[in-house]
C-alpha positions as CSV (number, residue, x, y, z in Angstrom):
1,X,103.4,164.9,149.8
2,X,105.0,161.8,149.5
3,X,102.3,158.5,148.9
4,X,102.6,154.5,148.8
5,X,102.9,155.3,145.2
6,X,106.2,157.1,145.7
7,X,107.8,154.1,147.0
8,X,110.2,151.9,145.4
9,X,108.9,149.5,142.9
10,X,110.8,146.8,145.3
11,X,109.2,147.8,148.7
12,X,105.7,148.5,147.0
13,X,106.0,145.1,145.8
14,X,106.9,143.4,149.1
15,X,104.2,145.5,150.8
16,X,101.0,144.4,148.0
17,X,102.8,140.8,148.7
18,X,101.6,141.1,152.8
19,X,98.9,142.3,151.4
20,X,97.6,139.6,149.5
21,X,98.8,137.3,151.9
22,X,96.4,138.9,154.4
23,X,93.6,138.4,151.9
24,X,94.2,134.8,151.5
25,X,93.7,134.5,154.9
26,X,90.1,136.7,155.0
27,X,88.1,134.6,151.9
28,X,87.1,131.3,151.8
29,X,89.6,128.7,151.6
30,X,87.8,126.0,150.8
31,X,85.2,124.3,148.0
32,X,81.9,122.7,149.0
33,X,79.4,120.5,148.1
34,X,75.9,118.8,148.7
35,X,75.9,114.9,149.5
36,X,73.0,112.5,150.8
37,X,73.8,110.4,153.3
38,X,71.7,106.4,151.9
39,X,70.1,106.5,155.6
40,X,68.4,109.4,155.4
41,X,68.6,110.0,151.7
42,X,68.5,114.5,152.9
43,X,71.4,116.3,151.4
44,X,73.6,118.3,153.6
45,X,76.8,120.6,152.7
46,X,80.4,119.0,152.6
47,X,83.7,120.3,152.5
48,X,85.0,118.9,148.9
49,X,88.6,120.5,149.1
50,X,91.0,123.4,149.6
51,X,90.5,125.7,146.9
52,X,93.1,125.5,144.2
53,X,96.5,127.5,145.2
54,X,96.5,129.8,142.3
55,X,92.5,130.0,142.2
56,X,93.5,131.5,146.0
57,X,96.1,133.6,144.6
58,X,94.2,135.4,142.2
59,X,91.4,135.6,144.8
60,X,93.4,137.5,147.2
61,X,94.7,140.0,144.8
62,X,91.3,140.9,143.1
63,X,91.2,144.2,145.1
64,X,94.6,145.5,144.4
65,X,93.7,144.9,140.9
66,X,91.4,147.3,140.9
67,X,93.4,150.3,142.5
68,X,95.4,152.2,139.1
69,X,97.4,150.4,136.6
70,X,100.4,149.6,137.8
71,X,99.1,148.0,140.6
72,X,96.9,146.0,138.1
73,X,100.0,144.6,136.4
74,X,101.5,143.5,139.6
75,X,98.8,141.9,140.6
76,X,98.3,139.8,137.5
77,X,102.1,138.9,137.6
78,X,101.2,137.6,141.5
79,X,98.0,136.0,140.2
80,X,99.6,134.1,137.1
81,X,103.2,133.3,137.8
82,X,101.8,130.0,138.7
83,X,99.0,128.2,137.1
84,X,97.5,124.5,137.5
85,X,95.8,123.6,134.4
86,X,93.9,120.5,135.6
87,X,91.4,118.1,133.6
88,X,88.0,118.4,135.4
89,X,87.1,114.9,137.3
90,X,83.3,114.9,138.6
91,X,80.2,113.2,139.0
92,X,77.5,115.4,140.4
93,X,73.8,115.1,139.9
94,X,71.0,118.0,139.7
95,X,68.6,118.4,142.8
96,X,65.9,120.8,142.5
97,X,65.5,123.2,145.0
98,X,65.9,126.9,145.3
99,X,67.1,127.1,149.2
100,X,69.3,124.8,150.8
101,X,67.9,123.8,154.0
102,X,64.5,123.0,151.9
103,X,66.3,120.3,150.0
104,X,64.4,116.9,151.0
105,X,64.2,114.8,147.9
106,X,67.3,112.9,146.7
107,X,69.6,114.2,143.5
108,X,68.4,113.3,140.2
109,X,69.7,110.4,137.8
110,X,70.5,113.7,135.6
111,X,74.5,113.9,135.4
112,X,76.2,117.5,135.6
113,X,78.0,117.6,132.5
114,X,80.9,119.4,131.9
115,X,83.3,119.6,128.7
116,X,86.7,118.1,130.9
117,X,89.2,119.9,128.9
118,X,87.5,123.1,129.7
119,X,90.1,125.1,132.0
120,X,92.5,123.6,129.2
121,X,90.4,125.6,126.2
122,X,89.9,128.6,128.4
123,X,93.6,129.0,129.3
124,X,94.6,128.4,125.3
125,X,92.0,131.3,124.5
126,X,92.7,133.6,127.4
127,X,96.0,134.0,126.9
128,X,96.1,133.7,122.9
129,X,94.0,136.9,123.1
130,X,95.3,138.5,126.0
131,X,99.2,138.1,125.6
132,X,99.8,140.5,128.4
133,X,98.8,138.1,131.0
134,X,100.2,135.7,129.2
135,X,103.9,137.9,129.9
136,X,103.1,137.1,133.8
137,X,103.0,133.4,133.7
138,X,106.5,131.6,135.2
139,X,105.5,128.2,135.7
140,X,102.8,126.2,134.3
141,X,101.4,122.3,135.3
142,X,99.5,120.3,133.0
143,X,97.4,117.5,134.6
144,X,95.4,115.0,132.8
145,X,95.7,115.7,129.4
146,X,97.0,113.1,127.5
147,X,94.9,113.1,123.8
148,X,96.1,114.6,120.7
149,X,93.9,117.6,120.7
150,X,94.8,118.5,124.3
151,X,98.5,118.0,123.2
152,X,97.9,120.6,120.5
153,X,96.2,123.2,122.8
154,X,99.2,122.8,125.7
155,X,101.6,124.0,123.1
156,X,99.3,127.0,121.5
157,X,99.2,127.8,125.3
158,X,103.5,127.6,126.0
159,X,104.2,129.3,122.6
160,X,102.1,132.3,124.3
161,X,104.1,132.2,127.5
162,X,107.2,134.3,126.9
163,X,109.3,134.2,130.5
164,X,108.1,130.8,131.4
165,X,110.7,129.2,133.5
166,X,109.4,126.0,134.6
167,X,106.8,123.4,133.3
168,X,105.5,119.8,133.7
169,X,103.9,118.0,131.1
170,X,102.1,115.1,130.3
171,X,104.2,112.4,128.6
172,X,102.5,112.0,125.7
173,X,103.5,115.5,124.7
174,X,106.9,114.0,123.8
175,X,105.0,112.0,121.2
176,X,102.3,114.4,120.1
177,X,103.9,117.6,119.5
178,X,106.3,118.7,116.8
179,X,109.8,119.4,116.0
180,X,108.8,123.0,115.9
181,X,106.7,122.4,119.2
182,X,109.4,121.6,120.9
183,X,112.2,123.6,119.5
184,X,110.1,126.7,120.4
185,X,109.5,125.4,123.6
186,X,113.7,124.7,124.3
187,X,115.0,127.9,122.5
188,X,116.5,130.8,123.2
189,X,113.5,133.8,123.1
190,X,113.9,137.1,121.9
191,X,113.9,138.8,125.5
192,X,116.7,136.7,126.3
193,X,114.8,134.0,128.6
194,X,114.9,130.0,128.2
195,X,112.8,127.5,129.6
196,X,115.2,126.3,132.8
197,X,112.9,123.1,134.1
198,X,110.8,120.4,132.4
199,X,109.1,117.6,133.8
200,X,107.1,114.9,132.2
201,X,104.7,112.9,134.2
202,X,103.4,109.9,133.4
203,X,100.4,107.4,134.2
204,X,98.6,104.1,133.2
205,X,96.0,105.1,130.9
206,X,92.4,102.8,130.3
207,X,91.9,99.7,128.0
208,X,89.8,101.5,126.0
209,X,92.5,104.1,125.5
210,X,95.5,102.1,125.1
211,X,93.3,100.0,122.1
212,X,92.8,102.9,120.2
213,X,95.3,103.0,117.3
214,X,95.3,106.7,117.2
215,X,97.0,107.6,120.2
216,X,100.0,105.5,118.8
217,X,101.1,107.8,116.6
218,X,104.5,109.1,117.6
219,X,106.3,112.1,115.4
220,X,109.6,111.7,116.9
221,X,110.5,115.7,118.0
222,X,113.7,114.1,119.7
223,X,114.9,113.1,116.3
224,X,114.9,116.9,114.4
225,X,118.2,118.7,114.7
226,X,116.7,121.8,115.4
227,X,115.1,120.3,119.2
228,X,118.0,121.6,121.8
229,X,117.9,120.7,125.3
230,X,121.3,122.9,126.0
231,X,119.3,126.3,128.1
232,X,117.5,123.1,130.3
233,X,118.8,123.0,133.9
234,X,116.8,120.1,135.5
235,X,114.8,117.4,134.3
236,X,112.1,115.1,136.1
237,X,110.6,112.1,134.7
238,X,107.4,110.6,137.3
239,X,105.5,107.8,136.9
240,X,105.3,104.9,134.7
241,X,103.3,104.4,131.7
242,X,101.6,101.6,129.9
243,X,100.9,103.6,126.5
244,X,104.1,104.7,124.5
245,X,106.3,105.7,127.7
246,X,109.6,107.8,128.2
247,X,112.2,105.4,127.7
248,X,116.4,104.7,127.0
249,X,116.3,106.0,123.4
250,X,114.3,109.3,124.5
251,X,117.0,110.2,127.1
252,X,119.7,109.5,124.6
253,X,118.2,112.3,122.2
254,X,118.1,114.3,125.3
255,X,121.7,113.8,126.4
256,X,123.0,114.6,122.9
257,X,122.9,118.5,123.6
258,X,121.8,118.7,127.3
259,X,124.3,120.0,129.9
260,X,121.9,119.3,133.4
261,X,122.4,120.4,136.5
262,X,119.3,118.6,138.0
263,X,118.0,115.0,137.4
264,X,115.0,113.5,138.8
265,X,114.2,110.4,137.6
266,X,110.9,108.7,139.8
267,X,109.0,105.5,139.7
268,X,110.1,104.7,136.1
269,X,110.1,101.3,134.6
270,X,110.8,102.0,130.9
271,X,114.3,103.5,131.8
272,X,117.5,101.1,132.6
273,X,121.0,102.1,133.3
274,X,121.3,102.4,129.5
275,X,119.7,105.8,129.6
276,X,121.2,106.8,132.6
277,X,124.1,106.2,131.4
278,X,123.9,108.6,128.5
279,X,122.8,111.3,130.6
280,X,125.4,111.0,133.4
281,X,128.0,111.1,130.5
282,X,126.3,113.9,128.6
283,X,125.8,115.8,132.2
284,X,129.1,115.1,133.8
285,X,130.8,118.6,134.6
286,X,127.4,120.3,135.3
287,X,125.9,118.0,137.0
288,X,124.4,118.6,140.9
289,X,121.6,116.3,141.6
290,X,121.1,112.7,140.6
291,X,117.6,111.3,141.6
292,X,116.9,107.9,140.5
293,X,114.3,105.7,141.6
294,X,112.8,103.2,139.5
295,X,109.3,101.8,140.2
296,X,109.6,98.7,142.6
297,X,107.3,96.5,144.3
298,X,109.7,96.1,147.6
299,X,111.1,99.3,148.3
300,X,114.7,99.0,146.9
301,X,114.8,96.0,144.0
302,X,115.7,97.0,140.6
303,X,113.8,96.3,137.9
304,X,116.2,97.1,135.5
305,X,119.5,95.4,136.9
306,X,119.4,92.1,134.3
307,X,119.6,94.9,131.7
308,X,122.9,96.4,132.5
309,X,125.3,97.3,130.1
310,X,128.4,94.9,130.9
311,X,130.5,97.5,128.9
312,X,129.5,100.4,131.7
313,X,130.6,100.7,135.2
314,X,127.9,103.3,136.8
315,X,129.9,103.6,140.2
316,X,132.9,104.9,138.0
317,X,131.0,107.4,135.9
318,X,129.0,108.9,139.0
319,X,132.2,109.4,140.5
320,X,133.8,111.3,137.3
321,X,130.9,114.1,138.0
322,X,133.1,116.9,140.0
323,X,130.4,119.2,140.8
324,X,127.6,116.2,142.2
325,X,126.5,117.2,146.0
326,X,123.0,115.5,146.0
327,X,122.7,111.7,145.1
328,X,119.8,109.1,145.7
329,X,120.2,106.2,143.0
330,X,119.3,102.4,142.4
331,X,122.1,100.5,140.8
332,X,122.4,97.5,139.7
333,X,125.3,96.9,141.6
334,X,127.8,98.5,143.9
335,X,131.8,98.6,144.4
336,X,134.2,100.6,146.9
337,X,134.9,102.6,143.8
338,X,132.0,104.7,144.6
339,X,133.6,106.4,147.6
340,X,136.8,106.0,146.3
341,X,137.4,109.9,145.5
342,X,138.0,111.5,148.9
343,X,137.5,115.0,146.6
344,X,133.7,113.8,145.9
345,X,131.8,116.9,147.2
346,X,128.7,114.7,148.4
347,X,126.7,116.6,150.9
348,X,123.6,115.9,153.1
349,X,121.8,112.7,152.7
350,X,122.9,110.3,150.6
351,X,121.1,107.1,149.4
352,X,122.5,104.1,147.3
353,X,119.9,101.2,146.3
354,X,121.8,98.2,144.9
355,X,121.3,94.6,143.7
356,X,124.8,92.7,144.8
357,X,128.0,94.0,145.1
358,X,130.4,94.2,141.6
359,X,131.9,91.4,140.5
360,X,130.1,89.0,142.9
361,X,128.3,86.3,141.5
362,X,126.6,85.6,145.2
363,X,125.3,87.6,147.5
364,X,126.4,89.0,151.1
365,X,124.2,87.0,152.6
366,X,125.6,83.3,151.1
367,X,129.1,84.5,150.0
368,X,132.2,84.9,152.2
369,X,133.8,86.7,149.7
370,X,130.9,89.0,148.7
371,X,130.8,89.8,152.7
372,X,134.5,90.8,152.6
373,X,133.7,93.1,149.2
374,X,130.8,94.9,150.7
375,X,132.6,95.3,154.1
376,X,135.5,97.0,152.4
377,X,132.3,99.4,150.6
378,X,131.6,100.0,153.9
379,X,134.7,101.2,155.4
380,X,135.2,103.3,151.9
381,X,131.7,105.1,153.1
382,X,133.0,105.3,156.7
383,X,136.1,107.1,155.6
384,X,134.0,109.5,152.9
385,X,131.8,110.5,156.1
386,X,134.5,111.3,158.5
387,X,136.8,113.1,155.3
388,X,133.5,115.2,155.2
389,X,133.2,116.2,158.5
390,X,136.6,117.0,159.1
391,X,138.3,118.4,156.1
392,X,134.9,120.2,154.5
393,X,133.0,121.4,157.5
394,X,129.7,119.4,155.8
395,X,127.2,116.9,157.4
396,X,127.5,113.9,155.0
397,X,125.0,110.9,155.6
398,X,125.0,107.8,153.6
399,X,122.7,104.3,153.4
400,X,123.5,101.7,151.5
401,X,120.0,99.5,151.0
402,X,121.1,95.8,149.5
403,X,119.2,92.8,150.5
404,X,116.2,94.1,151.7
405,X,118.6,95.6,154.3
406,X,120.1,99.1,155.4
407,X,123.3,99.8,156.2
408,X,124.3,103.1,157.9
409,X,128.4,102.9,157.8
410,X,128.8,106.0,160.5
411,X,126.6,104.8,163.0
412,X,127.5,100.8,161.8
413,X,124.6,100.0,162.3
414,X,122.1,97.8,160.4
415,X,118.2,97.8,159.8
416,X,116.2,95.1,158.7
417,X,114.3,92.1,159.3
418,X,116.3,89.4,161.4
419,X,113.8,87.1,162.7
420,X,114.8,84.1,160.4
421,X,118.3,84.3,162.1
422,X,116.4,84.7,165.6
423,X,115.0,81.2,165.1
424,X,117.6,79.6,163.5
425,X,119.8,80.3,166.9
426,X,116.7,79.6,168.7
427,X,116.6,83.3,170.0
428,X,120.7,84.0,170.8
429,X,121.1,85.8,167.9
430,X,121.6,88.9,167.6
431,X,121.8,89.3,171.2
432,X,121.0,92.4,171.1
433,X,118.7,94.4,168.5
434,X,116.6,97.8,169.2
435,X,113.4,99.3,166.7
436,X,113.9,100.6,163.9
437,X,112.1,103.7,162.3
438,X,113.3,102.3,158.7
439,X,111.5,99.8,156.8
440,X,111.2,97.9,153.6
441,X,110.8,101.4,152.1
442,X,112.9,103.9,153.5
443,X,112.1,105.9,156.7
444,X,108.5,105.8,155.6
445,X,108.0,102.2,157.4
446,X,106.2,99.3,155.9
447,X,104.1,100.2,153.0
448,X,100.4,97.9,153.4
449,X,102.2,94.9,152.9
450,X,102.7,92.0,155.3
451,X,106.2,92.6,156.3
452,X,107.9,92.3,159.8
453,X,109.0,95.7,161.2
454,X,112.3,96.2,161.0
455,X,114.8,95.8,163.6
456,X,118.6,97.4,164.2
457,X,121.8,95.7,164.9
458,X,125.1,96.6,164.9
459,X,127.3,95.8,162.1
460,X,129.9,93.4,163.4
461,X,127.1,90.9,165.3
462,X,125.6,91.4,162.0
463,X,128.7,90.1,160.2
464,X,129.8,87.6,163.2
465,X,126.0,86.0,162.6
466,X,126.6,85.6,159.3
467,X,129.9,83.5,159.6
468,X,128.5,81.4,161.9
């Protein structure tokens, strides 16, 4: 008689899947706590947070563990593909009660304590002595660990996972580990599976921390021969740091045997066009996704444009990269050369950030000449568009930001703040302007800050009002 467990590994699979999915829907999503209110000082129950997504995954599946063996494995490979290994942040105090609605005296000045790097240890131990489950995780993401012990017990934990895939790591990793740290991380494993994604995130660490000389120690993994970044696919770098951040030189190493597919590079301010540079170069035939968005107080300025290499044209080398569909970059300027190449295979949306236009010592604003540049960039993007649309069958959208304004060449249109010029012509120019969803920072809109809301115009009243 033919059973559940006669079917197909596949369809079993996809069936315990709408299974566990069910499940996650039937417990308790959510974590909760006890607060007092400083009115009335009596504690009452609060929602602190969704429960953890993998914490909920390994919930829902904690009955089909339990049914024979091989539905025991599956469910540990749904439980543990994904784990997020966080450091524990908390500040609750005891009360003493034993039933909840009897609670009537305020917490005590006793602190919960609890050892932060906890989950961290656990995981370390759990899977060093349990390397089957170990086997089921894919991806892994490290948050809040950034000391030299915790650095040690992130790698005992990756050498342990033998199909991960994908990981993100805290910076300091990159200054902490080992040669042989990372060159087991990067290599080739003996079941024939490499790590394909790493990301490093960064943040600003405390006073306290930054002073103390022993987190400056720095062994230099990207330096050793035997660290390869060839089987890596995509790379993210988030955040900015204030202790011993990811800079130029590190993504030099890097680009010295990486072939990417994938870059992310996000709220940085350690990296310039120098290290971009050697990745784009290192990258060029492989290369799919370019993602760069250094850290900036007004939306699209560049901290890193006095730092250009002269020697290096950017707009050249990002057109040299055959296979690039998906580009979002700050430069420090920009030429026509950029959409030069009607066989650029640019797809979806597409956002340029510059400076000033090449060779321009003034801007668009000031300059007659740098107008007549950056409207022959525009009509270069125009053509691009319309050589999409027509010739490839792709939607292809591109927005120039310069000047703390927005270009959008196929609609000619342009977003930004015009009420300087509205005075100036005491109120005939532009004649005629409509809102604008964009802002000082993208499509999100203004960003906290006292700025105007931005305004669209088209492009040649926008040009005409600049002659005058």
């Amino acid at each position: 008689m033919a059973t559940i467990l006669s079917l197909p590994y596949e369809i079993l699979s996809s069936v315990l899947e709408e299974v566990a999915h069910f499940n996650a829907r039937e417990i308790q999503q959510y974590t909760y706590g006890v607060d007092s209110t400083s009115t009335t000082r009596k504690a009452q129950r609060i929602v602190r947070g969704p429960l953890a997504p993998d914490a909920l995954r390994w919930l829902s599946a904690s009955a089909i563990r339990c049914v024979n063996s091989q539905w025991h494995n599956w469910a540990c490979d749904y439980a543990l593909r994904d784990l997020y290994i966080r450091r524990w942040r908390g500040s609750e105090r005891w009360i003493q009660s034993r039933k909840f609605h009897a609670i009537q005296d305020p917490p005590s000045r006793d602190v919960v304590y609890r050892d932060p790097y906890c989950s961290l240890r656990e995981t370390a131990n759990l899977v060093s002595n349990h390397p089957p489950l170990a086997s089921s995780v894919r991806r892994l993401f490290f948050d809040g660990f950034y000391g030299i012990e915790t650095s040690a017990l992130i790698f005992r934990v990756l050498r342990r996972c033998h199909i991960l895939d994908c990981v993100t790591l805290p910076w300091t990793t990159l200054r902490y580990g080992s040669d042989e740290d990372w060159s087991s991380l990067l290599r080739s494993r003996e079941n024939g599976t490499t790590l394909s994604s790493l990301g490093l995130q960064a943040v600003d660490l405390k006073r306290a921390q930054i002073e103390d000389q022993v987190r400056h120690m720095d062994k230099k993994p990207l330096n050793s021969l035997n660290v390869n970044f060839g089987h890596l696919r995509r790379i993210k770098l988030l955040g900015s740091s204030n202790l011993m951040p990811v800079n130029d030189d590190d993504l030099i190493a890097i680009s010295r045997t990486a072939r990417l597919e994938e870059v992310h590079i996000t709220g940085t301010t350690s990296i310039t066009t120098r290290g971009l540079l050697a990745i784009i170069r290192a990258s060029k035939d492989t290369l799919r996704l370019l993602e760069h968005s250094p850290l900036s107080d007004d939306g699209f300025e560049h901290p890193d444009a006095s730092l250009a290499d002269d020697a290096s044209h950017l707009c050249q080398e990002i057109v040299q990269c055959p296979r690039l569909s998906s580009l979002a970059i700050s430069l420090p300027t920009i030429c026509s050369e950029l959409f030069s190449e009607a066989s650029i295979n640019w797809s979806g949306d597409v956002q340029i950030r510059a400076a000033g236009v090449c060779g321009q010592s003034g801007n668009i604003r000031t300059s007659a000449e740098a107008r007549r540049a950056f409207f022959v960039i525009l009509s270069q993007a125009r053509s691009l568009i319309e050589n999409a649309q027509q010739e490839k069958d792709g939607e292809l959208s591109i927005e120039i930001y310069i000047e703390h304004l927005i270009f959008e060449p196929s609609k000619d249109l342009v977003h930004g703040d015009f009420s300087v010029g509205g005075l100036l012509s005491d109120g005939s120019w532009p004649s005629m302007q409509m809102p604008s969803s964009k802002g000082p920072h993208g499509q999100t809109g203004q960003y906290g800050k006292e700025e105007r809301p931005y305004t669209c115009i088209s492009l040649t009243e926008f040009f005409d009002g600049l002659s005058q």
